[in-house]
N, C-alpha and C positions, 0 to 999 in steps of 0.2 A: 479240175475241180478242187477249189482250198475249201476247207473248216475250217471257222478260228471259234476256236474254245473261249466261253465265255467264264469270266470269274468273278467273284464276288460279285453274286446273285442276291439281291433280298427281294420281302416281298409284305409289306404292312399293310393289313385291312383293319378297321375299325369302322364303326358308325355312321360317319363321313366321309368317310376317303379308301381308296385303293391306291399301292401306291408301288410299282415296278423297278426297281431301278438294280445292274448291273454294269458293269467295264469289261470293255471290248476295243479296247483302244480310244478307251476316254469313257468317261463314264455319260450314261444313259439313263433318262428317266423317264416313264410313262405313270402320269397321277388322271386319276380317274376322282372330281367332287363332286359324290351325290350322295345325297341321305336316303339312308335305307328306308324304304316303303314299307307301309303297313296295308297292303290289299289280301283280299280273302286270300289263303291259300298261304301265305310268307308264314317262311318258319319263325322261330323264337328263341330266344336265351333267354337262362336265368338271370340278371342283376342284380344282386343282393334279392330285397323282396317284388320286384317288378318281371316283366319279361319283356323284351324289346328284339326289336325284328331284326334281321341279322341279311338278310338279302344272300346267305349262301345255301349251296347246298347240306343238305343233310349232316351232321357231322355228332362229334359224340358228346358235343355242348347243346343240342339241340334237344330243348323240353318238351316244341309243342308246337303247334299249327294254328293261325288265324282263322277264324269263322263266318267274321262278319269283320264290314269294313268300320272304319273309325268312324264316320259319322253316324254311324248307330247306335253311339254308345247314349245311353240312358244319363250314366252317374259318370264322374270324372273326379280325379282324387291328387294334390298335390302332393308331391314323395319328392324327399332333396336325396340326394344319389352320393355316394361315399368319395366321388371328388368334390362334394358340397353346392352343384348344383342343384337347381329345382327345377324337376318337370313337371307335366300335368300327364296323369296315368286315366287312360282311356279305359270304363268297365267293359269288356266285351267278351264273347264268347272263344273259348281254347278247346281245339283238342289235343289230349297229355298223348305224345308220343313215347 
């Protein structure tokens, strides 16, 4: 039975992407493109003044919990976000973890 140690491990989550990759005798990558959901129950981060869904577990950046799904939002509110994009922010109901 061999082990072969693997090195130079990374591992980048953001928004859009999951993204695996280490060298093991060449280097390897496993990306994962999907945008995180917003269904009842997904947790939340802060982003500057907005929250947005994060699709991970629990962690010590996590504000809050969804309530209600997106298309129930009443009021909708455009926010440009601190890399100078513009979203549209859904009003909907949090619970503050």
């Amino acid at each position: 039975m061999s082990v072969d140690t693997e090195t130079n491990t990374s591992l980048v989550r953001n928004k859009d992407q999951v993204r695996i990759s280490w060298s093991n005798s060449g280097l390897v990558q496993l990306v994962k493109n999907e945008v995180a959901t917003a269904d009842i129950g997904t947790l939340l981060v802060a982003h500057g003044e907005i929250l947005m869904p994060t699709g991970d577990r629990q962690s010590t950046r996590t504000v809050g919990r969804l309530l209600a799904p997106q298309e129930q939002a009443v009021e909708t509110k455009e926010v440009q976000l601190s890399d100078g994009s513009t979203r549209t922010a859904y009003l909907l109901p949090v619970q503050v973890l």
